[in-house]
BAVO-607957 format. One record per residue (C-alpha): residue number from 1; chain; residue in three letters; x, y negated, z. Coordinates in steps of 0.02 Angstrom, whole numbers, padded with zeros to 5 digits, m for minus. Each point is the difference from the previous one (the first is absolute). Last residue first. Layout:
! residues N
REC  pos  unit  code       u       v       w
REC  NUM     A   ALA       X       Y       Z
...
This chain:
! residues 156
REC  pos  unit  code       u       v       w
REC  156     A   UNK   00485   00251  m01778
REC  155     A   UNK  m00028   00168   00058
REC  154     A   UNK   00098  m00031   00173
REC  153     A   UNK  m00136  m00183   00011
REC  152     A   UNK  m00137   00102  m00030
REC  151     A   UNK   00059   00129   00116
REC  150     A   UNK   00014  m00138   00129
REC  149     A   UNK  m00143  m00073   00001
REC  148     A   UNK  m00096   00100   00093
REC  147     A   UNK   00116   00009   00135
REC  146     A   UNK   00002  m00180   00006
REC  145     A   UNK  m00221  m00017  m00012
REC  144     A   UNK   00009   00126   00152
REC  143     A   UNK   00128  m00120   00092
REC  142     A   UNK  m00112  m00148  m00032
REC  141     A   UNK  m00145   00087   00069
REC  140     A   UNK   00063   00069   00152
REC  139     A   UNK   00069  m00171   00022
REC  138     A   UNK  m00188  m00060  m00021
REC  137     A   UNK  m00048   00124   00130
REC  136     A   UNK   00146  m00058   00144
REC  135     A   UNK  m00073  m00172  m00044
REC  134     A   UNK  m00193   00048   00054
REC  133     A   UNK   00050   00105   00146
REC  132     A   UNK   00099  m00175   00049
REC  131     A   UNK  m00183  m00075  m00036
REC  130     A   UNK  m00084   00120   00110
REC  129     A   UNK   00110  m00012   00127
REC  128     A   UNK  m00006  m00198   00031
REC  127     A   UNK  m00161   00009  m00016
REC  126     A   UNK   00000   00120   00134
REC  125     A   UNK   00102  m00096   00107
REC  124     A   UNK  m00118  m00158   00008
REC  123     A   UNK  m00136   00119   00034
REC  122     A   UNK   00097   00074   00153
REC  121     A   UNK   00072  m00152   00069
REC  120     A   UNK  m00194  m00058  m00030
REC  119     A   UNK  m00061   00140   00134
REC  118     A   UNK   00157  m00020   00114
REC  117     A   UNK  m00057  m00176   00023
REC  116     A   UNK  m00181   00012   00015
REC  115     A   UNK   00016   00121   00169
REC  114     A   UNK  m00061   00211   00031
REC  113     A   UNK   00065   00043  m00182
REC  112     A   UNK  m00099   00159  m00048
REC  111     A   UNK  m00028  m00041  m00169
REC  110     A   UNK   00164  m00102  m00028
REC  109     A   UNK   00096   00164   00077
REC  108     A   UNK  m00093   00106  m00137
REC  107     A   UNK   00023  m00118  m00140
REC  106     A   UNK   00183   00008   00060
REC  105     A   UNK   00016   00174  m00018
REC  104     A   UNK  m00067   00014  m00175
REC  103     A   UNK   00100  m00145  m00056
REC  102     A   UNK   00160   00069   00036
REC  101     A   UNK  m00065   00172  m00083
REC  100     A   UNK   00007  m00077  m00146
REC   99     A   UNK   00163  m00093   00028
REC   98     A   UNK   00081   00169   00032
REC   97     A   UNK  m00078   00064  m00169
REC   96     A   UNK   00085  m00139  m00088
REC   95     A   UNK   00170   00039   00079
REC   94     A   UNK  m00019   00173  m00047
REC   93     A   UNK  m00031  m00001  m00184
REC   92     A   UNK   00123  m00183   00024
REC   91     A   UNK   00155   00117   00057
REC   90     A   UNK  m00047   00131  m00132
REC   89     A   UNK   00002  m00142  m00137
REC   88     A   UNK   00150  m00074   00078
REC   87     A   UNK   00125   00166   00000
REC   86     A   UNK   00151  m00051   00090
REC   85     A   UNK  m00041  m00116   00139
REC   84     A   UNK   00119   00019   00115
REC   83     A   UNK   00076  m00095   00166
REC   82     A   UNK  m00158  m00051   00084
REC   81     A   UNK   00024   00019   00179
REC   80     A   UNK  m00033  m00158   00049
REC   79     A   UNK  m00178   00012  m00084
REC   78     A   UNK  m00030   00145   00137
REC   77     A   UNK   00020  m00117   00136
REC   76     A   UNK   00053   00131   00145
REC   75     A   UNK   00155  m00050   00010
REC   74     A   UNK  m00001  m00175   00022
REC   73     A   UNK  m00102   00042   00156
REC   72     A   UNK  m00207  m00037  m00018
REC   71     A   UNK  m00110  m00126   00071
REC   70     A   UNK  m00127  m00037  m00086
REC   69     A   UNK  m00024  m00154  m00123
REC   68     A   UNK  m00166  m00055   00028
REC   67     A   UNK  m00096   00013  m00175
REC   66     A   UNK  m00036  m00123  m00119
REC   65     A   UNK   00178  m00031  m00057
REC   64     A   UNK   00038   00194  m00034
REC   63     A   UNK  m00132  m00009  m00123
REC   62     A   UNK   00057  m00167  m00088
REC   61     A   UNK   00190   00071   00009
REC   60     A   UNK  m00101   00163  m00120
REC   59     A   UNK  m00054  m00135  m00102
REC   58     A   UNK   00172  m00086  m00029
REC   57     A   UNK   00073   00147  m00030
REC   56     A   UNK  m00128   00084  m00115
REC   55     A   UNK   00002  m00159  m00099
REC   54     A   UNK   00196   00017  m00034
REC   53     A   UNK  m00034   00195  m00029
REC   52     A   UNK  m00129  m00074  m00137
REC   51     A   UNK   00119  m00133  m00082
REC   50     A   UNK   00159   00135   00013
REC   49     A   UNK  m00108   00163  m00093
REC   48     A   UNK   00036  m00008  m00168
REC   47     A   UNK   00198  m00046   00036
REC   46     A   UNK  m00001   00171   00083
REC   45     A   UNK   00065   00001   00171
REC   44     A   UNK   00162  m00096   00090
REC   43     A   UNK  m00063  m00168   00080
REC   42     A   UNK  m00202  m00006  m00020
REC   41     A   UNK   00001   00206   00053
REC   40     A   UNK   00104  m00031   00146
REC   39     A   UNK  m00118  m00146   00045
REC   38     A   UNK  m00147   00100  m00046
REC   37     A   UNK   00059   00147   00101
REC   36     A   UNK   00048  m00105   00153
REC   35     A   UNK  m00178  m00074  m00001
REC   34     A   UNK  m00088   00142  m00009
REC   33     A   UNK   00110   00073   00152
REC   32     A   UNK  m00053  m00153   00097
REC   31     A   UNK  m00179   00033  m00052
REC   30     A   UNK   00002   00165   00069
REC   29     A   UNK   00098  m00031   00152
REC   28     A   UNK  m00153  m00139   00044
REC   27     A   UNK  m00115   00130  m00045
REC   26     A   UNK   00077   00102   00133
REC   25     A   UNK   00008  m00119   00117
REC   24     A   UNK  m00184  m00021  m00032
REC   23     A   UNK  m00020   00175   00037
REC   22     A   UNK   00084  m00011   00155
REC   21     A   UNK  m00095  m00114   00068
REC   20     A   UNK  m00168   00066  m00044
REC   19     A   UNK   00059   00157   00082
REC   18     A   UNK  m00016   00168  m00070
REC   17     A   UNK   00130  m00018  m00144
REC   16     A   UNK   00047   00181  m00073
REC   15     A   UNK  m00058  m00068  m00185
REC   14     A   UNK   00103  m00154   00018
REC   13     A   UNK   00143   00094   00058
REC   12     A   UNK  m00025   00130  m00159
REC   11     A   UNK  m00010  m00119  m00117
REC   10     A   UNK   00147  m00103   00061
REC    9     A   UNK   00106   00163  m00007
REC    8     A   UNK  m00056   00042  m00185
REC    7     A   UNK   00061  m00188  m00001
REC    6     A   UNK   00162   00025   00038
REC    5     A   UNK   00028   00176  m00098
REC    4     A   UNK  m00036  m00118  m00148
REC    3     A   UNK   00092  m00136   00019
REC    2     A   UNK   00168   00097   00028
REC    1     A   UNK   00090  m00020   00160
């Protein structure tokens, strides 16, 4: 399935959550899906972009780490069903504003957390969003300062 139709679907589970439970699954699908793009991204994108989709991987694994890993069937992990990633720029657009919202949910489960431990899941987690939101941004970057190049280099 292509990357982007995947995580419109993430955004829309996360934002249908009512549970604390199953929003943090949710946030755990979001960060696997992160992670899958990255590592797709490190193996087969733009040259630009394989240090920063290399970080994203390794971040997004960081945000999966802190949190309980719920209990899903192999076919509902969205990341698993990564097959596609045609357009990256419109696949990171979205991807960064999943992550966004990521960190907006869990600063409202850490705010309400009713025990310590889910409270510095949650912090630990949305560093580890922020900073994958942060990487997904400097790709947008690097693929912006591409395009941009790229009638100098045709005029050349």
């Amino acid at each position: 399935m292509d990357a982007v139709r995947l995580i419109v679907t993430s955004r829309r589970a996360l934002a249908a959550s009512s549970e604390v439970a199953q929003a943090l699954t949710e946030v755990w699908q979001a960060q696997a899906l992160a992670q899958a793009i990255g590592s797709r991204l490190a193996v087969s994108g733009p040259p630009e972009l394989r240090g920063e989709a290399l970080g994203l991987t390794e971040l997004a694994g960081r945000g999966c780490g802190v949190l309980d890993t719920p209990a899903l069937d192999p076919g509902d992990l969205r990341a698993a069903q990564l097959t596609e990633l045609d357009d990256a720029r419109q696949a990171l657009l979205c991807l960064g504003g999943l992550l966004g919202e990521v960190g907006i949910a869990l600063v409202g489960i850490a705010s309400a957390a009713a025990d310590e431990a889910t409270y510095w899941q949650c912090m630990e987690a949305i560093d580890a969003a922020d900073e994958s939101r942060d990487r997904v941004l400097e790709m947008l970057r690097k693929l912006a300062a591409r395009e941009a190049a790229l009638p100098e280099r045709e005029a050349g």
